[in-house]
N, C-alpha and C positions, 0 to 999 in steps of 0.2 A: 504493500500500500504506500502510496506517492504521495507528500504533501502539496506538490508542486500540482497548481490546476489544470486541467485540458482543457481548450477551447472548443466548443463544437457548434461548429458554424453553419446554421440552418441559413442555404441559399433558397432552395426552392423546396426541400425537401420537408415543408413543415408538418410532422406527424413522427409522434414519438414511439409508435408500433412497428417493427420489421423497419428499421431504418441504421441502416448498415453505421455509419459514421457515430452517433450516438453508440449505439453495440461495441464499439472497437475502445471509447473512449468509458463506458462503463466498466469491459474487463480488463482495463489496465487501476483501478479503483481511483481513482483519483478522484479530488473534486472539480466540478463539472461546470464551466463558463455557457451557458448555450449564448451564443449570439445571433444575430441577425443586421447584416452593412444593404444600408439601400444606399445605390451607386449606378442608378441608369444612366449618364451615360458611357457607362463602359461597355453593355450593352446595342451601341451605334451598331449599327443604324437602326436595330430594333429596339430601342427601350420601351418598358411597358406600355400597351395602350389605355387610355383612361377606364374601359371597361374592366380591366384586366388590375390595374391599382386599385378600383375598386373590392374588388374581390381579395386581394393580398390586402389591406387594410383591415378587414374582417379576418380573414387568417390568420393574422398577426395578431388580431385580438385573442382567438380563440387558443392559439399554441400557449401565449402569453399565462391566461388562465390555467390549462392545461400542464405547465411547468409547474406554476404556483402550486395545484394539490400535491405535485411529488416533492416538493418542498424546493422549489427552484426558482427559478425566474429569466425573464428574457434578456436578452441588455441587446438594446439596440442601437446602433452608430451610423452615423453617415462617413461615406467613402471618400477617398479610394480606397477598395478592399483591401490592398497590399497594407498600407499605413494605418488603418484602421486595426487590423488582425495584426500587426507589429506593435504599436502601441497599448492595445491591451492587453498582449504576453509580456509586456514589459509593466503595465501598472498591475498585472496577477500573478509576475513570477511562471508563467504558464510557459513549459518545456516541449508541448504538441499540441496541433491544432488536425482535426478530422474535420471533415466534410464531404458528401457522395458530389460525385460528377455530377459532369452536365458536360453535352455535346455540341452544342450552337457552334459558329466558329469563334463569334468574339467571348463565349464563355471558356474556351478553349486556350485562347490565347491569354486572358486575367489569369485563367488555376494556371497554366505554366509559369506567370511572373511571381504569381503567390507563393507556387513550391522553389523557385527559385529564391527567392529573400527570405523567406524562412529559413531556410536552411542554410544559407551564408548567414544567419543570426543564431542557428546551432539551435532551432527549433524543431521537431519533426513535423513534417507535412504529410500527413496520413488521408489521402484522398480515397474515395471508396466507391465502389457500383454500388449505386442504388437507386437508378432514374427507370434503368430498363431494365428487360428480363434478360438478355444478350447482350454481350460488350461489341461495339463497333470494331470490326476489325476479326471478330471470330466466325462472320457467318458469312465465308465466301464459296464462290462459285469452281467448279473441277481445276481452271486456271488462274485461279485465286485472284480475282476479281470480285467487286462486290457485283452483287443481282441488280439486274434492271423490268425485272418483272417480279410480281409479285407470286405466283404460285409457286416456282423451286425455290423463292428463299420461305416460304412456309413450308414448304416440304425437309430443308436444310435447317428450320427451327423445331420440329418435330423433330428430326434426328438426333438433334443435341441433346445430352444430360439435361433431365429434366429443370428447373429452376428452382432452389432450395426453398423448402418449406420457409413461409415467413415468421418472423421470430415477433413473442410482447414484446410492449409496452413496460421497460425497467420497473420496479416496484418504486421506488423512491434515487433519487439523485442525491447525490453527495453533494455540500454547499461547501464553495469557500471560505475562508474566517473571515474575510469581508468583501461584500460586493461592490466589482466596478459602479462607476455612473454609469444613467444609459438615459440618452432619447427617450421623449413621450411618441408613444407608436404616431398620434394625434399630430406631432407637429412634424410629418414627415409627407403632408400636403396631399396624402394621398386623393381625399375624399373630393368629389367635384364642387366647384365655387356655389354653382350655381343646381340646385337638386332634381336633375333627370333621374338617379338611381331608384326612385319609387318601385317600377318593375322589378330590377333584380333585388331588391326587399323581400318584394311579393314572394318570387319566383327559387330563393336559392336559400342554404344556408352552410355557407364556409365553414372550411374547421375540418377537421380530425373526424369529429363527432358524427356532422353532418352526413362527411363520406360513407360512415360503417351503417348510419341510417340508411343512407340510399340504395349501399349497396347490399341491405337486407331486404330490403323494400324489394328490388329488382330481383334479387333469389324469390324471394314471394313470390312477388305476383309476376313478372316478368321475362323470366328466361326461358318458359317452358315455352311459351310463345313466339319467343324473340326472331326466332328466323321466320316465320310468317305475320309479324307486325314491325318488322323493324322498317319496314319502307315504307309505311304509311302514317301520314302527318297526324292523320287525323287518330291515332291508336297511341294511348301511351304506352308504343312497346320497344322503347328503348330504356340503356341503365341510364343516362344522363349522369355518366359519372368521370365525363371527359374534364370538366375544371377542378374539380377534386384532384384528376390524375393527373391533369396540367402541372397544379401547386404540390403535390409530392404528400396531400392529406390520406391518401391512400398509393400504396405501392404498387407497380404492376403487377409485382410477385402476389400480392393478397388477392387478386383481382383475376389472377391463374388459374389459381388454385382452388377460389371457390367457384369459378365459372368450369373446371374440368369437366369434358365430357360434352361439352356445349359447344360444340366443334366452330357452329357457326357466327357466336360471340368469340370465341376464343381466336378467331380469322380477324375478330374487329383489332383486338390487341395487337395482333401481331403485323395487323397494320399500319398501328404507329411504332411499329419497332423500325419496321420496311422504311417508313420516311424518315426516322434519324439517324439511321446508317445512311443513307442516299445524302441525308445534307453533310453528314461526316465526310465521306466520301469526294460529293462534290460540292464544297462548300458554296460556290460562286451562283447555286442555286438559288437562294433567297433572293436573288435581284434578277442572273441571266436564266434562259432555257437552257435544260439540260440540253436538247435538241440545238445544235448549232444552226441548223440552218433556218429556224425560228425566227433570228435575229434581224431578217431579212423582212419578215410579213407584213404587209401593208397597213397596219392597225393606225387606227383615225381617234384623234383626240377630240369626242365632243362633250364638251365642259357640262351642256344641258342634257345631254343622254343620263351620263352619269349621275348629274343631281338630280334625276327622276327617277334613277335606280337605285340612290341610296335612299331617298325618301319612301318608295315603292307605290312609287306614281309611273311605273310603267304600261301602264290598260292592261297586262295579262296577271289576271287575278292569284295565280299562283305562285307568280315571282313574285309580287306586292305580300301575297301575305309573309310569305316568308322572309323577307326584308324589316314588315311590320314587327314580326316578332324578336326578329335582332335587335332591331332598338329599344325593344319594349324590354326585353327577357336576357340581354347580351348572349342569344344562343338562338341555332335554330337548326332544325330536323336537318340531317343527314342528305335526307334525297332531294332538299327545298334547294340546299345548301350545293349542291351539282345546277341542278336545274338554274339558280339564281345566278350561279358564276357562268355556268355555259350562255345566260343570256346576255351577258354582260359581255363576254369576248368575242360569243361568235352572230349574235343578234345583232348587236351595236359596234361590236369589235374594236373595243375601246384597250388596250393594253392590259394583260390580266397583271400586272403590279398596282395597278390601280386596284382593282378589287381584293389584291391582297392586304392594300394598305386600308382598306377599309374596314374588311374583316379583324386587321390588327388590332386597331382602338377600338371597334362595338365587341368582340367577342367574347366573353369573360373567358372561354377556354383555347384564347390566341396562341395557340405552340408553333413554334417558329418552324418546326417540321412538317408538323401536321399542314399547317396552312401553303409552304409553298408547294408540296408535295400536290396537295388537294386542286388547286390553281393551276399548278402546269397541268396536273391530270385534265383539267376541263377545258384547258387551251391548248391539250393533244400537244405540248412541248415538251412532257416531262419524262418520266420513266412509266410503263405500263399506262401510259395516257390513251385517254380516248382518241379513237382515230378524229383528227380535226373535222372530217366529213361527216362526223355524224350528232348531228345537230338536232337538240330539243326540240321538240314542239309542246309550247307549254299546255297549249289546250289539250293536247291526248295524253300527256302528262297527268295532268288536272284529273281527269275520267279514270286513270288508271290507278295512281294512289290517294286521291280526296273523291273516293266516288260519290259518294253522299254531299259532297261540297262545305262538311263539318268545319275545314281545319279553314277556308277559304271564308266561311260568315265568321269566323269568332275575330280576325284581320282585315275584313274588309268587308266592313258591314254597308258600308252605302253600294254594293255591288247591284242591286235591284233599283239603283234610284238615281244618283249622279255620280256614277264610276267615270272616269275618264277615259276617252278613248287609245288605243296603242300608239305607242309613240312611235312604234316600225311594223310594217307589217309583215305576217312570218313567210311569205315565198318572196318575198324580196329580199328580205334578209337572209334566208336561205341561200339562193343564188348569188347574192355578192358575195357570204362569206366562201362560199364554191370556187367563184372567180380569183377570189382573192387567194386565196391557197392554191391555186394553180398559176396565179405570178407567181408566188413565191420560190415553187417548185420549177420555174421556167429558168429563175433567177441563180437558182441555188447550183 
């Protein structure tokens, strides 16, 4: 047993159950710093979007609380993370600091200058898996490549050792003889100036807590179904436990393990595995097409398109509602969420960074993977992307999973009365974006 404290510095990973970096810094006994450094922007070019600080605000409340019963506490600082985590191993006497990864590229490049100065300060830098189920860089192809499709890298994640059982929640934390200062979570600006967040009030509840709720709830009543309601809006038959797993209140590994056997969620997992090995891999994704010859496509800047698509004032009621409920709910169904971006790039064929960066700030579960993965996938530039020629039609859309037109009144209620008419209409836009991808292809 060490008098000397360890620092354990919750970046993303707020949840004290199966959380690797915690674990490592309880079986060395020492007493236990949890921290948390806000420092977006080290984060550039993505730092949090305001839907997204919304939701880590509450987090941060809820872990906060969550320490205190184990007899602990948060301490929280503003950055840079390097000088932050230095300075309070030097006011705690602290000889290691743990923390699990993260894969983004610019989280990539901060944990290397972290593990670098700590350890020219004769600190240990104990970083640890605990974002995903697979380490990037373990799940490659016969030529040891990573996958550009998604069915043989789920067939090459089946084949791996399974994913270790997920481990409690410590009983109690070991306090130091006395606690740093720390930040008021409150004066770290997260909350909006001005109060839109009324919806995700309504709609969510961050935290730890929250997570293990939801995702009992979704064992309950949800899984047994999930493969024949997960594409329909109007069914609650999804887990909605993407911004939990965003924020690290629940683990992949918990989320394995209890969905085992449910081959067809357990594909949804391992779909966000698929997107942060591909951003690992090819970093320069978040902004370019994986598809080089992309770069080339005729894509038209119209300022009004776009402000009637993020409002969801486009006349076709299925991309409105699902728009609608982004801003309402900072979330929105899976299949709204294709349909919405495929109208956006190949409808209006407006640049899909555009709708990436819009998805950024409304989404409360904005994963820098996830999203550009999901965007190039809809603008057929990415990896396992849709072929560009095959373009929505929202109205058979609409018929096909809002057949009763449930999810489309609860979002667009004036639809029987002063709806607006389409702002493109769907065989013309069909055939330019046809044209268009055959420049491109002329070009290339």
């Amino acid at each position: 047993m060490s008098d000397s404290p360890a620092l354990v510095w919750f970046d993303r990973d707020l949840r004290l159950a199966d959380n690797p970096a915690l674990a490592r810094a309880v079986a060395q006994k020492s007493p236990i710093v949890p921290v948390f450094i806000w420092a977006p922007e080290e984060e550039s070019p993505w730092p949090p979007g305001a839907a997204s600080r919304w939701w880590l605000h509450q987090s941060l409340q809820a872990i906060a609380a969550s320490l205190a019963k184990h007899g602990s506490k948060l301490i929280v600082r503003r950055g840079p993370t390097a000088e932050a985590l230095l300075a309070l191993a030097k006011e705690t006497g602290a000889k290691s600091v743990f923390w699990n990864r993260r894969y983004e590229p610019a989280a990539i490049a901060r944990d290397t200058e972290i593990e670098c100065r700590l350890r020219d300060q004769r600190i240990a830098a104990g970083s640890c898996p605990g974002n995903l189920l697979f380490e990037p860089g373990t799940i490659l192809n016969a030529g040891g490549k990573p996958f550009q499709v998604f069915t043989p890298f789920w067939r090459a994640c089946l084949a791996m050792p399974a994913p270790a059982q997920p481990t409690l929640a410590p009983r109690r934390l070991r306090a130091p003889g006395k606690w740093p200062r720390s930040v008021a979570i409150s004066a770290l600006g997260l909350l909006p100036r001005s109060d839109w967040a009324a919806g995700l009030r309504a709609t969510w509840r961050p935290g730890e807590a929250g997570a293990s709720r939801q995702m009992k709830a979704f064992l309950r009543r949800g899984m047994a179904s999930y493969a024949a309601d997960r594409d329909r809006p109007d069914h609650p038959g999804t887990s909605r436990l993407s911004p939990h797993l965003h924020f690290g209140e629940i683990s992949a590994r918990q989320i394995w393990h209890a969905a085992k056997g449910a081959e067809s969620y357990m594909r949804q997992i391992a779909w966000r595995e698929f997107s942060a090995h591909l951003l690992f891999h090819f970093p320069h994704t978040s902004r370019e097409p994986l598809r080089p010859q992309f770069r080339s496509f005729p894509w038209r800047m119209d300022a009004k398109g776009l402000a009637a698509w993020t409002r969801g004032q486009t006349g076709y009621p299925l991309v409105d509602a699902g728009m609608r409920e982004l801003w309402h709910t900072g979330w929105m169904h899976n299949r709204v969420r294709m349909l919405a971006a495929s109208f956006l790039v190949k409808h209006l064929m407006i640049p899909w960074q555009e709708g990436a960066a819009w998805f950024w700030d409304t989404l409360v579960d904005a994963d820098l993977a996830n999203n550009t993965m999901g965007w190039q996938w809809s603008a057929g530039c990415g990896a396992d992307a849709a072929p560009y020629f095959r373009i929505f039609n929202p109205a058979i859309q609409a018929k096909k999973f809002d057949p009763d037109g449930d999810y489309i009144r609860r979002w667009v209620p004036e639809l029987e009365k002063n709806y607006t008419r389409p702002i493109v209409e769907h065989d013309f836009a069909r055939k330019r974006a046809l044209a268009s991808l055959a420049k491109m292809k002329r070009q290339s």
